[in-house]
N, C-alpha and C positions, 0 to 999 in steps of 0.2 A: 504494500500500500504506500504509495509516495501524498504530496499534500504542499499544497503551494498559498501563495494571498490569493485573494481577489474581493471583488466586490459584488456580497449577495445583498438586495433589497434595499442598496442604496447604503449596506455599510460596511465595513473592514471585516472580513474574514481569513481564519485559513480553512478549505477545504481540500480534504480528503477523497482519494480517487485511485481506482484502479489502473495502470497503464496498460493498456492493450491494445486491441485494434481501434473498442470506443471507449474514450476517457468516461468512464461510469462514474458519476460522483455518488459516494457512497454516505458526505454527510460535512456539516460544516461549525463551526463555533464563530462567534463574534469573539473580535477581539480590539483592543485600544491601539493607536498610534505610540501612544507614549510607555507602554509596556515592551516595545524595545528600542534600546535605547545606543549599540555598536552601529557604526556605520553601512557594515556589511548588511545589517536588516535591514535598516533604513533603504539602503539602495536596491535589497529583492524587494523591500513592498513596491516601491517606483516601478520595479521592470514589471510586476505580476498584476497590478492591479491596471495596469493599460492594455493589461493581454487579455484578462479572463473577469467577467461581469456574468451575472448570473440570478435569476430568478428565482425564487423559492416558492412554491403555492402547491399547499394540498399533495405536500410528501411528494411531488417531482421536482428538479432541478431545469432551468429552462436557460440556455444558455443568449446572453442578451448583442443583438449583431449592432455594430452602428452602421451608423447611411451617412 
């Protein structure tokens, strides 16, 4: 199981996910900005939460596209 940022529901997450042929997201936690605090995090939330946006409604995962 690997687990990266993004952004579920308009807030800071890490979610959890299967890697395989489909990224199955298997579940997510809310988490703070300021709960961490090395530069090294700082700079994966930047790269992950521009990558992966994400819906949450009624125990599916809905993966969010922009235009």
């Amino acid at each position: 199981m690997n687990w990266c940022f993004a952004i579920v529901n308009g807030c800071l997450a890490e979610i959890y996910f299967d890697k395989g042929k489909k990224h199955k997201v298997f579940g997510h936690c809310y988490v703070r900005l300021n709960e961490y605090k090395t530069k090294k995090e700082q700079d994966m939330i930047k790269v992950d939460i521009k990558r992966f946006r994400f819906t949450y409604r009624k125990g599916k995962y809905k993966e969010d596209t922009k235009t």
